[in-house]
Structures are given as structure tokens and as C-alpha cells.
C-alpha positions as CSV (number, residue, x, y, z in Angstrom):
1,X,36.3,-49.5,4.8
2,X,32.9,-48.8,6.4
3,X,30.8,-51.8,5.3
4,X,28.0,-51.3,8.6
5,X,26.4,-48.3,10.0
6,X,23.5,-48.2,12.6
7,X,21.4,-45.0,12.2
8,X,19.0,-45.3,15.3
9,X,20.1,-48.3,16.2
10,X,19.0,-50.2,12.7
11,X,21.7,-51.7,11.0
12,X,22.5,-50.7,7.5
13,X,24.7,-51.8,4.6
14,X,26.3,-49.2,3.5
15,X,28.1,-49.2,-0.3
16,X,29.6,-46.1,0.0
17,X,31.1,-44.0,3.0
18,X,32.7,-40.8,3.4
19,X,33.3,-38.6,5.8
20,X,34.1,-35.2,5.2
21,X,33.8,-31.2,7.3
22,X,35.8,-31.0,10.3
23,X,37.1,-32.4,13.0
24,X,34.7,-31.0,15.6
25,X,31.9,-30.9,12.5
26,X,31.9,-33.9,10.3
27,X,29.7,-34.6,8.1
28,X,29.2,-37.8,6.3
29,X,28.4,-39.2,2.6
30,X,26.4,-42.4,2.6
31,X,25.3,-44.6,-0.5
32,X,22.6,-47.4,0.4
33,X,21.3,-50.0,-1.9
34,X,18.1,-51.8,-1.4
35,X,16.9,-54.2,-3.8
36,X,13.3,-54.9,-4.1
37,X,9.7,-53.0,-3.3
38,X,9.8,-54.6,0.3
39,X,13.0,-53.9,1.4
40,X,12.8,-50.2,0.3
41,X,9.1,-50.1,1.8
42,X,11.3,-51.2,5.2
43,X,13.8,-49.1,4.9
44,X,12.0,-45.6,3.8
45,X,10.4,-44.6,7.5
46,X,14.0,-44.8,9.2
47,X,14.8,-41.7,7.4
48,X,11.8,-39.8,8.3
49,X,13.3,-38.8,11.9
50,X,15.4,-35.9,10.8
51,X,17.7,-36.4,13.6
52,X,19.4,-40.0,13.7
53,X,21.8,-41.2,16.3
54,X,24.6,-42.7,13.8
55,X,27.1,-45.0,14.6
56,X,29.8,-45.9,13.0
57,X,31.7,-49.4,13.5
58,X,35.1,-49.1,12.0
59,X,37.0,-52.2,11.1
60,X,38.6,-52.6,14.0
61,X,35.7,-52.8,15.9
62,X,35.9,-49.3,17.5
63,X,32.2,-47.4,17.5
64,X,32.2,-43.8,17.3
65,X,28.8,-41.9,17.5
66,X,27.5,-38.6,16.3
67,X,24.6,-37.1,16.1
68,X,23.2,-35.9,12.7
69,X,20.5,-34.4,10.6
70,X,19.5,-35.8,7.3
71,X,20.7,-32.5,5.3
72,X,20.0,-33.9,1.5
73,X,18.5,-37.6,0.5
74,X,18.2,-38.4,-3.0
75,X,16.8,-41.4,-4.1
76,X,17.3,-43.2,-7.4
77,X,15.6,-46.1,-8.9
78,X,17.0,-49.0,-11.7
79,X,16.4,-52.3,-12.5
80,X,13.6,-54.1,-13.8
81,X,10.1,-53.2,-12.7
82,X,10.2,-57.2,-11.3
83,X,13.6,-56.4,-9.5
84,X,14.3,-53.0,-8.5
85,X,17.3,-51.6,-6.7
86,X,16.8,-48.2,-4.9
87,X,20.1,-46.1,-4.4
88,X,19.7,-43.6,-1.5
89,X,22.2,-41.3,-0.8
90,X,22.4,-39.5,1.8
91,X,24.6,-35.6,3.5
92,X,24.5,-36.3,7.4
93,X,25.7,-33.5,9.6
94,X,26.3,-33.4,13.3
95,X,24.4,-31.5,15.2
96,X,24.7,-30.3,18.6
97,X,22.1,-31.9,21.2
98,X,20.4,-28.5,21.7
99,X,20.4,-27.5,18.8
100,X,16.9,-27.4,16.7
101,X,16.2,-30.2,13.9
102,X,15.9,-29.4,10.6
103,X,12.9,-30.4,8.4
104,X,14.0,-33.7,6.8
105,X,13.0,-35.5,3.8
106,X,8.8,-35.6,5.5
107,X,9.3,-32.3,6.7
108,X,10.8,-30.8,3.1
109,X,7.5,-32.7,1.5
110,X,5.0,-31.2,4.3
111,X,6.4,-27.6,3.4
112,X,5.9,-28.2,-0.4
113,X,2.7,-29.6,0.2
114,X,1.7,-26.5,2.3
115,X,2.7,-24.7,-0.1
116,X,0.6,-25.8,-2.8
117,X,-2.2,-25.8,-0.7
118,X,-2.1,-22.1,0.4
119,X,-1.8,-21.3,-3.8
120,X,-4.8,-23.3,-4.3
121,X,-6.6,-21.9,-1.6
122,X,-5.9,-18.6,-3.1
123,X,-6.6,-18.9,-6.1
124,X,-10.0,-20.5,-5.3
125,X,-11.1,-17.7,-3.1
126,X,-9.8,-15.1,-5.7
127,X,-11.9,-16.7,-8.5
128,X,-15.3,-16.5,-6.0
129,X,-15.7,-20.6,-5.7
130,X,-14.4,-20.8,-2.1
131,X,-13.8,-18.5,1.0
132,X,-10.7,-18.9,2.3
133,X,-11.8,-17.3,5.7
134,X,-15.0,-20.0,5.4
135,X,-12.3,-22.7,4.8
136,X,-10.1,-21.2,7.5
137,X,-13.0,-21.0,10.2
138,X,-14.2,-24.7,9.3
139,X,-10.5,-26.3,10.1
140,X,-10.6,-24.6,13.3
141,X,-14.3,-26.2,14.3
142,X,-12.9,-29.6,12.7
143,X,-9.6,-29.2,14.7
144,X,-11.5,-28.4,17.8
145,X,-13.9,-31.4,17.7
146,X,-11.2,-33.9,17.1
């Protein structure tokens, strides 16, 4: 049983491991607990990097390493508001070195974000309170000046 993984050379406690896909493809199942605001306030930028070096130390010592993308991250809360435990759990897929990194839990949240913003920014130069070419033409000055 996979008790320890490193992901980016950080150890982690895993409470759940599973490795599934293919041979020359696998992808993995992880379930992490943390208990208590700090730990999870630790623990929540290691996952930003969408790709991770993970390394996997198998009972009888032997490592085996792959490198994988974050592909789906949930993230579930219980527990007392005093005590809380925060489940993560985690799809990792190998990648190939070359290949290009997906988004990633930050980079999902940057695209909804985005998102939102380009709606906004519509709707707002639709109803006559803001230009969006003024807006547009005023984060280029900003962006050049900093």
C-alpha cells in the first residue's frame, strides 16, 4: 500500500492510491487529508504547478517517477469550523516532457475569471457606462508603464 508520495519533491501522506490507464500511460488516483486551516494553507500552492514531478516510493523501497499534470482536483471540507479536515483528491496523468501543460487548478480559475471579466466588460460598454476600447487602450498604457 502507497502510504508516501513526493509530488515536486514534498512529501505527502496519501490515504488513498490508485493507479490506473496503461502501462506506457498511467494515470493515478490520489486522496489527501489535511487537518486544520494551516496545514491546508501549506499544502494548497504545491498544486498550483500543473505539472509535478511525482514519485512514488513503494513498500519495498523501490521509487518510480512520472511526470504528470493535475487533470481534476476536487476539494472537500468537514469537520468542525475549530478543526477542519480538507479532502483533496486528485487525477494525475503522465505527460511526455515535450509535451504542453495543461491549465491546472490556478489556470482553470484564471480562465473563469477571464471569462467573467470579458461579460462584464461587455455588458458595460453595451449599456453606454464604459468603453471597452477606453478600457482596452488604458491596460495597454498601465502595462507599458509597469
Amino acid at each position: 500500500m502507497i502510504e508516501i508520495i513526493y509530488l515536486n519533491s514534498q512529501p505527502v501522506r496519501v490515504t488513498g492510491f490508485r493507479q490506473t490507464g496503461t502501462p506506457d500511460r498511467p494515470e493515478f488516483e490520489v486522496v489527501i487529508q489535511i487537518p486544520g486551516e494551516a496545514a491546508e494553507r501549506d499544502f494548497a500552492p504545491l498544486l498550483a504547478d500543473p505539472r509535478q514531478q511525482l514519485t512514488i516510493t513503494h513498500p519495498d523501497g523501490r521509487e518510480e517517477r512520472h511526470l504528470v499534470t493535475i487533470a481534476a482536483h476536487q476539494v472537500h471540507r468537514a469537520g468542525p469550523a475549530h478543526a477542519p479536515l480538507y479532502r483533496h483528491q486528485l487525477r494525475l496523468v503522465t505527460v511526455e516532457a515535450g509535451q504542453p501543460a495543461e491549465l491546472g487548478p490556478v489556470g482553470e480559475e484564471l480562465a473563469v475569471l477571464l471569462t467573467r471579466f470579458n461579460r462584464l466588460l461587455d455588458a458595460l460598454d453595451a449599456a453606454g457606462v464604459v468603453s471597452r476600447a477606453a478600457v482596452e487602450r488604458r491596460a495597454s498604457e498601465v502595462d507599458r508603464d509597469a
